[in-house]
C-alpha positions as CSV (number, residue, x, y, z in Angstrom):
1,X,73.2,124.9,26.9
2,X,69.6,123.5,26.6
3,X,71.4,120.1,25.0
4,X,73.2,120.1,28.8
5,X,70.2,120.4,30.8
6,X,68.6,117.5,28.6
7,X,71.3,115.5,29.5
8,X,71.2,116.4,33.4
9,X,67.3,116.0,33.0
10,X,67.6,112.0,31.2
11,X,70.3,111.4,33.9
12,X,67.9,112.1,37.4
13,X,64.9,110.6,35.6
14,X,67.0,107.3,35.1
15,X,68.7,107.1,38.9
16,X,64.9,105.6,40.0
17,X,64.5,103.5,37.3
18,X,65.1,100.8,40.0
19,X,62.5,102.0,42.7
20,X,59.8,102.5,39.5
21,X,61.0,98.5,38.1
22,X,61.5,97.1,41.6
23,X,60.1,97.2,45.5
24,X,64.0,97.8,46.4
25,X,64.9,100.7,48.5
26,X,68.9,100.8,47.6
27,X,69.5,103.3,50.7
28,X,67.7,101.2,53.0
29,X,69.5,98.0,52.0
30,X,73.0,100.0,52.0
31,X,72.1,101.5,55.9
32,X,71.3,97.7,56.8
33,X,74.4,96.1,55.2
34,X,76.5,99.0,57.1
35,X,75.1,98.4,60.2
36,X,75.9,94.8,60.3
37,X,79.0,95.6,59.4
38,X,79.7,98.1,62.1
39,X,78.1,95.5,64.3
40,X,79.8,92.2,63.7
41,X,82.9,93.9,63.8
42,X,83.1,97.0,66.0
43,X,84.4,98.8,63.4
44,X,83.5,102.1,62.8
45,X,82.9,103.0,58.9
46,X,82.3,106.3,57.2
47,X,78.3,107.2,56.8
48,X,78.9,108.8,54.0
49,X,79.4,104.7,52.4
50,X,75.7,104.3,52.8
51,X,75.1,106.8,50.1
52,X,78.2,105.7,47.8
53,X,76.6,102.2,47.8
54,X,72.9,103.2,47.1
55,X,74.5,105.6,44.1
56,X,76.4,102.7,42.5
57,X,73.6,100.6,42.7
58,X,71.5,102.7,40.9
59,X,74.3,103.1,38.3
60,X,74.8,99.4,37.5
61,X,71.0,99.0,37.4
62,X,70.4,101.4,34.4
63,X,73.7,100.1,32.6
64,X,74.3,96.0,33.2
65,X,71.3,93.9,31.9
66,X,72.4,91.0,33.6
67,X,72.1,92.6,37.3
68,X,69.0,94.3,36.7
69,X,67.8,90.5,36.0
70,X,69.1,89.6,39.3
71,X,67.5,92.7,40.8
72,X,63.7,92.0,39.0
73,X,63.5,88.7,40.7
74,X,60.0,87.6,42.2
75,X,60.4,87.2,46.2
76,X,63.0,88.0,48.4
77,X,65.6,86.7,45.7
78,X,66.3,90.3,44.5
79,X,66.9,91.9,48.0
80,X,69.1,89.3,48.9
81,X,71.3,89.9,45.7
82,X,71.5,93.4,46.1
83,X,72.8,92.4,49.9
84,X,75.2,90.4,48.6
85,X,76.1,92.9,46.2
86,X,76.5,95.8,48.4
87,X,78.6,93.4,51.0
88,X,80.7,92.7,48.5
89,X,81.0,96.0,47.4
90,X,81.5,97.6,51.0
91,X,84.4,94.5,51.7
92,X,86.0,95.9,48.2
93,X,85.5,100.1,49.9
94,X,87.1,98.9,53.1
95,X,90.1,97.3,50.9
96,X,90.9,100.0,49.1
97,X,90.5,102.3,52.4
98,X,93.2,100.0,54.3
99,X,95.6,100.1,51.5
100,X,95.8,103.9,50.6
101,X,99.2,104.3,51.6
């Protein structure tokens, strides 16, 4: 049982690695890319996707070396990858949505 709650303990210590490495506020950037969303296309989109795309942010961040490269960049170059990111992933959540059935 103690092993467990190590594991659970290593886990929420590493989910901010990337607000302790980098300015980036993952929820904020997924609430913006949303909203433009929602915007640009009237569309109405599930809230809960804000979260979803903050979470797997996180989770590529402590496991692919390459994108927490992109991320670490000096400047606005970071943000503006994780935007692209999260667009992309949020096009790929509305896909998968739209073909359920």
């Amino acid at each position: 049982m103690k092993a467990k709650r190590r594991n659970v303990a290593n886990r929420s210590s590493k989910i901010h690695l990337l607000e302790r490495r980098t300015p980036l506020v993952p929820k904020a950037i997924a609430e913006g890319v949303w909203q433009e969303y929602v915007v640009k296309t009237g569309r109405i989109l599930p809230r809960t996707w804000i979260a979803r795309l903050a979470r797997r942010t996180r989770t590529v961040f402590i496991h692919n070396p390459r994108f927490r490269k992109l991320l670490e960049q000096l400047g606005d170059a970071g943000r503006d990858c994780l935007w692209a990111f999260m667009q992309h992933w949020l096009d790929a959540m509305i896909y998968r949505q739209q073909n359920r059935f």
